[in-house]
Backbone as CSV, one residue per row, in Angstrom:
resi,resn,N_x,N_y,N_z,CA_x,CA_y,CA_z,C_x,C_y,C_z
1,UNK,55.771,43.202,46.471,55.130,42.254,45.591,54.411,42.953,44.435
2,UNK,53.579,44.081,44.797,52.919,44.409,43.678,52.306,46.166,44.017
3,UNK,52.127,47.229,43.271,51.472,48.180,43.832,50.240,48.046,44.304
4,UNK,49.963,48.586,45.505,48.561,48.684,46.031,47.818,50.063,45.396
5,UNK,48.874,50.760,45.069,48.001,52.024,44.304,47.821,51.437,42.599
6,UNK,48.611,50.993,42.313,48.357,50.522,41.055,46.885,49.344,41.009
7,UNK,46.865,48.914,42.034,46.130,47.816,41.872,44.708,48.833,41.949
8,UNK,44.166,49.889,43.093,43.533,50.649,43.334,42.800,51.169,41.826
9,UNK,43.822,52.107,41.409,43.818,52.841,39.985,43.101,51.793,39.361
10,UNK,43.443,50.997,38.921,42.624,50.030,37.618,41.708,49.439,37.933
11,UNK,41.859,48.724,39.424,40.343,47.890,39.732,38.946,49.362,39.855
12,UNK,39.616,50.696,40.149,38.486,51.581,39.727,38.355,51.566,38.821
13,UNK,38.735,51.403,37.681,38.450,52.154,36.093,37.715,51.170,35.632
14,UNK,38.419,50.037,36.349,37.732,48.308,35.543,36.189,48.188,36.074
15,UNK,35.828,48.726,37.172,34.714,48.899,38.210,33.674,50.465,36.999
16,UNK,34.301,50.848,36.824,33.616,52.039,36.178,33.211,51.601,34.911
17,UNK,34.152,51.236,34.140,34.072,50.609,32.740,32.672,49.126,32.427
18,UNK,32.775,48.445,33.768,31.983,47.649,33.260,30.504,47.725,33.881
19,UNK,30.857,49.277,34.602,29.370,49.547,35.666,28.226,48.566,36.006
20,UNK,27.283,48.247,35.571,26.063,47.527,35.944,25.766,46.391,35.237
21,UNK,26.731,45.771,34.601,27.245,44.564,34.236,27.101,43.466,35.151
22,UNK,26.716,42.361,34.789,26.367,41.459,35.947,27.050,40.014,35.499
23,UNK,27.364,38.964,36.093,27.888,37.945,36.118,26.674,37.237,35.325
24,UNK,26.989,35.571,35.216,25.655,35.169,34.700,24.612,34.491,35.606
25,UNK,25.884,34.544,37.128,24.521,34.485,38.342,24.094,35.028,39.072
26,UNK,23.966,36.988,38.317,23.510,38.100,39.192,23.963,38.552,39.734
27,UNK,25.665,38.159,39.973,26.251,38.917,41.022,26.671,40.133,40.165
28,UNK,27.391,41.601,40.814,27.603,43.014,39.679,29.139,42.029,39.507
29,UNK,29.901,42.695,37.879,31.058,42.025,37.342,31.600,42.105,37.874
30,UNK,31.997,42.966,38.947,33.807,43.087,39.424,34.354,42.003,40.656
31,UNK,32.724,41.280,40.702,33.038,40.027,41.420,34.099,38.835,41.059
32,UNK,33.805,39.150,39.369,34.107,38.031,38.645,35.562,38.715,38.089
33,UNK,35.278,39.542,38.189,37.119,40.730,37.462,38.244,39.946,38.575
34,UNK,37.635,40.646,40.286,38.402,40.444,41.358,38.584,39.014,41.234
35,UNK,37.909,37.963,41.346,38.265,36.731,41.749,39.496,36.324,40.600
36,UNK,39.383,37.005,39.488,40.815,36.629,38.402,41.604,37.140,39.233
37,UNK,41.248,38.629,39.615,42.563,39.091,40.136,43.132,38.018,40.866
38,UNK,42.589,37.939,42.112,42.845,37.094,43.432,43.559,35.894,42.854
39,UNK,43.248,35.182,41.889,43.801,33.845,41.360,45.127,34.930,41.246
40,UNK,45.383,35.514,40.064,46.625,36.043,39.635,47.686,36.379,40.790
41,UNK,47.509,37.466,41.896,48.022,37.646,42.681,48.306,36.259,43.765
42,UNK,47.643,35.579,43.847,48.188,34.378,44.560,49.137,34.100,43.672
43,UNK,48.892,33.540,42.499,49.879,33.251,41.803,51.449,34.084,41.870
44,UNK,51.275,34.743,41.680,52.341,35.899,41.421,53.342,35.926,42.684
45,UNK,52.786,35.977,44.215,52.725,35.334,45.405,54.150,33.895,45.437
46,UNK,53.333,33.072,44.804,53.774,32.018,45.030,55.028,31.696,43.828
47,UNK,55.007,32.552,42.765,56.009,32.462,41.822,56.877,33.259,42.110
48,UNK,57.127,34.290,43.170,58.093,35.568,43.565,58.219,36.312,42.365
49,UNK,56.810,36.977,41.723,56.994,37.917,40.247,57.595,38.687,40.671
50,UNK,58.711,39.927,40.165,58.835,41.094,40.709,57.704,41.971,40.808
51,UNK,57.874,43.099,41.198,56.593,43.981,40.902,56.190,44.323,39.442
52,UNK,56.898,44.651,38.552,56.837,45.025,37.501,55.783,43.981,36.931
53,UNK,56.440,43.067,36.631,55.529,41.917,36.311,54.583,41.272,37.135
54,UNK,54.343,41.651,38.092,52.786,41.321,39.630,52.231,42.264,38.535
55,UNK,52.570,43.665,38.492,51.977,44.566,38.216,50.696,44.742,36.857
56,UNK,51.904,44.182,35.971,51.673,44.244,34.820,50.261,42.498,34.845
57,UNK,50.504,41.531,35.247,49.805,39.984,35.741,48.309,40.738,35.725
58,UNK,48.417,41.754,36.865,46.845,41.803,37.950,46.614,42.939,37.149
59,UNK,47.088,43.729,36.401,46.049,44.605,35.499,45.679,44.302,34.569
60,UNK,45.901,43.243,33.701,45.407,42.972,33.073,44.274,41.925,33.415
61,UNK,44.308,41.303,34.628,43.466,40.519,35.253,42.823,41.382,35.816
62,UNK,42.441,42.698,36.059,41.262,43.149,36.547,40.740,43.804,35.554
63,UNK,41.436,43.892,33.718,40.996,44.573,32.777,40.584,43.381,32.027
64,UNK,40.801,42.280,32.024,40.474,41.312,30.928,39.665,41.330,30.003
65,UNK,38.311,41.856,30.748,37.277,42.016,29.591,36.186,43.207,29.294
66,UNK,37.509,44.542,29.290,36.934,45.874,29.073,36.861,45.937,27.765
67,UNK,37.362,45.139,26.838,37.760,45.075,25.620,36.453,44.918,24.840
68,UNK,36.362,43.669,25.338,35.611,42.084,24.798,33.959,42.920,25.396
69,UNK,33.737,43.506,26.511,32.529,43.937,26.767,31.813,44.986,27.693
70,UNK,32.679,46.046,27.262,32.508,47.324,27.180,32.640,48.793,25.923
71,UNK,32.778,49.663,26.449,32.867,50.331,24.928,34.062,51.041,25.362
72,UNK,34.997,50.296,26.222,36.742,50.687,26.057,37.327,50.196,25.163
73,UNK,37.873,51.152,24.444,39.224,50.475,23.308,40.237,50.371,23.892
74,UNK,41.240,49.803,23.292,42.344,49.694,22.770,43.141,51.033,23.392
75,UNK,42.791,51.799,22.282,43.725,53.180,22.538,43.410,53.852,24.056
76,UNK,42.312,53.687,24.639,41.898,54.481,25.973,42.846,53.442,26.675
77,UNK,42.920,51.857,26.636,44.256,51.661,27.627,45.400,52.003,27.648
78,UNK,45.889,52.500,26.144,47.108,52.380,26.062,47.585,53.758,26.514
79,UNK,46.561,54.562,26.301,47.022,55.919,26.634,47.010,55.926,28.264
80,UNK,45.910,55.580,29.075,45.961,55.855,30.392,46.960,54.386,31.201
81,UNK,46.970,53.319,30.850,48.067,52.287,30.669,49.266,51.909,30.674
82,UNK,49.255,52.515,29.103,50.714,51.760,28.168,50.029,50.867,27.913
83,UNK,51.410,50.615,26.926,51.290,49.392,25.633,51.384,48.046,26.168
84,UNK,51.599,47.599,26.845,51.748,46.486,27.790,50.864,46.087,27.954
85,UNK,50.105,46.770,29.026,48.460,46.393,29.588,47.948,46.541,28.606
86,UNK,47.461,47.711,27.216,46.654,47.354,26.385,47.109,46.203,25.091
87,UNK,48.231,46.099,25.132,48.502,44.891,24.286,47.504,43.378,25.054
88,UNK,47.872,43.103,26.398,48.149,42.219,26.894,46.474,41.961,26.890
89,UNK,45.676,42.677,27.532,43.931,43.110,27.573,43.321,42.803,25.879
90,UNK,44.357,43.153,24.618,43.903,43.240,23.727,43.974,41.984,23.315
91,UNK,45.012,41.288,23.519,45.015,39.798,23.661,44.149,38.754,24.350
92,UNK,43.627,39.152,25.203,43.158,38.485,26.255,41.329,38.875,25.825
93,UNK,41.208,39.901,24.840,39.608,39.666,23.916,39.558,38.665,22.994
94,UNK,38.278,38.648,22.920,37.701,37.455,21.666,37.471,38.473,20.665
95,UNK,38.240,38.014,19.325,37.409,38.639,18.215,35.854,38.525,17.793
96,UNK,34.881,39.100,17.883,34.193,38.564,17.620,33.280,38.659,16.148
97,UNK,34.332,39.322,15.460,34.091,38.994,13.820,34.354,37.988,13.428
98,UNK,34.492,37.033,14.095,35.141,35.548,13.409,33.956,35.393,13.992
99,UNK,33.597,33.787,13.112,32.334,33.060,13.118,32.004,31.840,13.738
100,UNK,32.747,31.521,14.722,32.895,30.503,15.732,33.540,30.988,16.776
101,UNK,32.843,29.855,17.640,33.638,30.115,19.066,34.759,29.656,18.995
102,UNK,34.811,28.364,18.171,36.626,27.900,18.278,37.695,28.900,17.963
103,UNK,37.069,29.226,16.572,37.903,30.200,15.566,38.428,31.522,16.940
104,UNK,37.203,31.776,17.722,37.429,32.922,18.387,38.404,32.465,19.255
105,UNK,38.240,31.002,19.819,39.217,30.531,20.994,40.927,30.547,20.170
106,UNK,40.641,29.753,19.073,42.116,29.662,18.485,42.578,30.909,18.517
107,UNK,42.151,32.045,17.652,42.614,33.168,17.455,43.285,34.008,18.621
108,UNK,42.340,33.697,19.465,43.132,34.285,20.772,44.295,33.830,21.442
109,UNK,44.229,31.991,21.408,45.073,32.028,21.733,46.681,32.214,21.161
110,UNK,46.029,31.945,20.140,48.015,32.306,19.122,48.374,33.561,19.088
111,UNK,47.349,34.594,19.847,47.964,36.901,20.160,48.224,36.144,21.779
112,UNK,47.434,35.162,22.054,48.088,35.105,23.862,49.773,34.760,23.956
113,UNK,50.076,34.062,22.582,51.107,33.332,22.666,52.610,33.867,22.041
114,UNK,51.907,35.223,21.800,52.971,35.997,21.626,53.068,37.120,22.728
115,UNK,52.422,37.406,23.833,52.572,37.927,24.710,53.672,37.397,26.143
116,UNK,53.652,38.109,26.975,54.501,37.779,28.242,53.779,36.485,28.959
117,UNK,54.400,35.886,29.393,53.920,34.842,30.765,53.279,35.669,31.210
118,UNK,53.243,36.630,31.619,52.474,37.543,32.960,51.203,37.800,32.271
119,UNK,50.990,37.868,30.925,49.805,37.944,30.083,48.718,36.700,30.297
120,UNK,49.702,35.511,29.754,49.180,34.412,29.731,48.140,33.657,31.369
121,UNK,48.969,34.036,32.375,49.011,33.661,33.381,47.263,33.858,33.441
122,UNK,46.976,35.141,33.116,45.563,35.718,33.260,44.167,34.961,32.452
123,UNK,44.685,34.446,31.701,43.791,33.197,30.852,43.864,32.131,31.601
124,UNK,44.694,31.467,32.134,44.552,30.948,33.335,43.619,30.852,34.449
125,UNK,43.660,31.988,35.120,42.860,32.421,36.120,41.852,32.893,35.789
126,UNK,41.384,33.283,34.255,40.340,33.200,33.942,39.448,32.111,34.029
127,UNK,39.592,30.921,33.221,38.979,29.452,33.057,38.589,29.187,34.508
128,UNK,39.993,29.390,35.639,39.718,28.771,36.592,38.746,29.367,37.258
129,UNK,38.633,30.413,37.484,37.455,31.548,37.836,36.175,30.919,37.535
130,UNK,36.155,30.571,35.839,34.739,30.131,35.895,34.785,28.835,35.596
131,UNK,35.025,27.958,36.106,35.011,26.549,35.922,34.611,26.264,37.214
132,UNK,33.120,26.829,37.424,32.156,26.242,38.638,30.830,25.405,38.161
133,UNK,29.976,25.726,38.766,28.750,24.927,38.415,28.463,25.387,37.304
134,UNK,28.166,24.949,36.065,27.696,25.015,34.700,26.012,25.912,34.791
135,UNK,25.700,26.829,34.049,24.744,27.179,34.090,23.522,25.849,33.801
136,UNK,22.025,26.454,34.280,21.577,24.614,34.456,20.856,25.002,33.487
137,UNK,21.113,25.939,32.197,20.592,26.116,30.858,21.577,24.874,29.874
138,UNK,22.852,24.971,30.435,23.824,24.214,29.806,23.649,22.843,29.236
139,UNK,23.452,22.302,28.105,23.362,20.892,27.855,24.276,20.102,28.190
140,UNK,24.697,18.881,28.429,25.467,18.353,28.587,26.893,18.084,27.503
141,UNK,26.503,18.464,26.119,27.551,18.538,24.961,28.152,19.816,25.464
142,UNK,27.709,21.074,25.512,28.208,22.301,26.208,29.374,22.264,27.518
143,UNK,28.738,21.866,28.055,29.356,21.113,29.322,30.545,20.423,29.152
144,UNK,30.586,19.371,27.813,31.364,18.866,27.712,32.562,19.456,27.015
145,UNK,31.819,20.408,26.151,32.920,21.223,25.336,33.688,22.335,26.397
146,UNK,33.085,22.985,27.158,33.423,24.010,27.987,35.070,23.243,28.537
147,UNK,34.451,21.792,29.515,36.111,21.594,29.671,36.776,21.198,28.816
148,UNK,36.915,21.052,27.235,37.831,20.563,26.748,38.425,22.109,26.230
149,UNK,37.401,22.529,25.973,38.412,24.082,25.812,39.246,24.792,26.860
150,UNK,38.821,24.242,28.129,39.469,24.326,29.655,40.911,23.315,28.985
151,UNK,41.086,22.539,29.024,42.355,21.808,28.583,43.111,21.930,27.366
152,UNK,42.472,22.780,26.362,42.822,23.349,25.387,44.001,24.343,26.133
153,UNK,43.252,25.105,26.566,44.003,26.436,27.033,45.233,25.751,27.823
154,UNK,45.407,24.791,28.938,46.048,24.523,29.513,47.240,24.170,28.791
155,UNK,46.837,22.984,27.951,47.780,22.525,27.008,48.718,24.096,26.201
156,UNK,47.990,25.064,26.506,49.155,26.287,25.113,49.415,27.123,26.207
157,UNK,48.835,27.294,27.600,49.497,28.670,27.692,50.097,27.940,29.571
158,UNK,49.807,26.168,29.927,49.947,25.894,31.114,51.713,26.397,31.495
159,UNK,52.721,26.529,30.583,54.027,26.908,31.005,53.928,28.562,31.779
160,UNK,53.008,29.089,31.367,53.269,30.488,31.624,53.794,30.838,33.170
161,UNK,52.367,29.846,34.222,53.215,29.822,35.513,52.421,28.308,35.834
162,UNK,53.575,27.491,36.549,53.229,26.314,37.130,52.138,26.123,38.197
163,UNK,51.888,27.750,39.142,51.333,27.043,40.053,49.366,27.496,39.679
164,UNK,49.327,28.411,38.495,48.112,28.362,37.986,47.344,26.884,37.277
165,UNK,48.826,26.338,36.290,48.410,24.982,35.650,48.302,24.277,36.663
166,UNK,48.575,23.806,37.406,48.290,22.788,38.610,46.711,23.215,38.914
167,UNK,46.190,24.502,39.070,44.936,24.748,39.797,43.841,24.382,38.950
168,UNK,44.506,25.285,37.939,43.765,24.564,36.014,43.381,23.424,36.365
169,UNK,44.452,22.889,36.365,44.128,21.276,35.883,43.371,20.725,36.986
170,UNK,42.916,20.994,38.214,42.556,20.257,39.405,41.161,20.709,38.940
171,UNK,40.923,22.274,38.622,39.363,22.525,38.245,38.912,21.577,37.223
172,UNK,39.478,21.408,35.843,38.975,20.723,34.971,38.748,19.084,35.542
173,UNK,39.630,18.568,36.321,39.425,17.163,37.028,38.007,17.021,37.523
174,UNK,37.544,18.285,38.772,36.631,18.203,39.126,35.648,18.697,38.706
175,UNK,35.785,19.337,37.446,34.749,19.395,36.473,34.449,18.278,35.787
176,UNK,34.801,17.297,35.591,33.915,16.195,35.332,33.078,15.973,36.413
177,UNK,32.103,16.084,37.309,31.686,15.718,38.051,29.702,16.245,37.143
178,UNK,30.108,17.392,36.504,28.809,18.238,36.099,28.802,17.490,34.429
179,UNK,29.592,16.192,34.009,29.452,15.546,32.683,28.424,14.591,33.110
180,UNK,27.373,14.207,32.159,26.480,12.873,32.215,27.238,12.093,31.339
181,UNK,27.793,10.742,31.482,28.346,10.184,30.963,26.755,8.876,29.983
């Protein structure tokens, strides 16, 4: 299904890279790295990826956001990597020289949408990852925007694999539950 040494190799580097980094409810990051993973590899699981592409799915799902919030580039994946994983990781950051969050959401997603399914898949299992209880700083417009950008994503990248959009879409369902109508 997928390397266990490969998986090893990166969830260390991804573990090193984002060291004492914390979630936004205290837990250390690689809580929040692994649980993408875990989405991805189920996925991958249930779609019969080859390895190549398991491979290529779960490293970039345990690298997603060395990019976006650490002081790894680009070139340090590609060299210890390849172009694949750092394409796919490089895709999977927010620019954040653009001046909105949309702008940042759009932008990303049209580099997601020139990447592999196995890329995409990982934006996926991102959302779903965090599409739990809303921080209780969150206003309710926030709240409300959070899932529509949850269905945003679904709507452009839900083909990548069927059995992530199905999970997608069940989180965002029961994310209405945290809307005040």
């Amino acid at each position: 299904m997928f390397s266990q040494e490969n998986f090893v190799e990166v969830l260390n580097f991804a573990a090193l890279a984002h060291g004492e980094q914390k979630t936004p409810k205290g837990l250390p990051y690689l809580a929040h790295i692994t649980c993408v993973a875990m989405e991805v590899i189920n996925a991958c699981e249930k779609s019969s990826l080859d390895e190549a592409k398991a491979n290529l799915a779960i490293s970039c799902a345990l690298l997603h956001d060395v990019i976006e919030d650490t002081n790894i580039t680009y070139d340090e994946l590609y060299m210890k990597f390849g172009e694949d994983v750092a394409n796919g990781v490089e895709a999977l950051s927010k620019d954040i020289t653009l001046n909105s969050k949309q702008a940042q959401m759009k932008d990303s997603i049209e580099r997601l949408l020139t990447q592999s399914y196995e890329v995409q898949m990982v934006k996926l299992a991102d959302r779903i990852t965090n599409l739990q209880a809303p921080p209780e700083h969150w206003d309710n417009e926030k709240i409300k925007n959070y899932q529509k950008e949850a269905s945003f994503i679904l709507s452009c990248l839900g083909n990548s694999n069927i059995y992530l959009a199905n999970r997608l879409k069940e989180k965002i369902e029961d994310y209405k539950k945290y809307i005040k109508e």
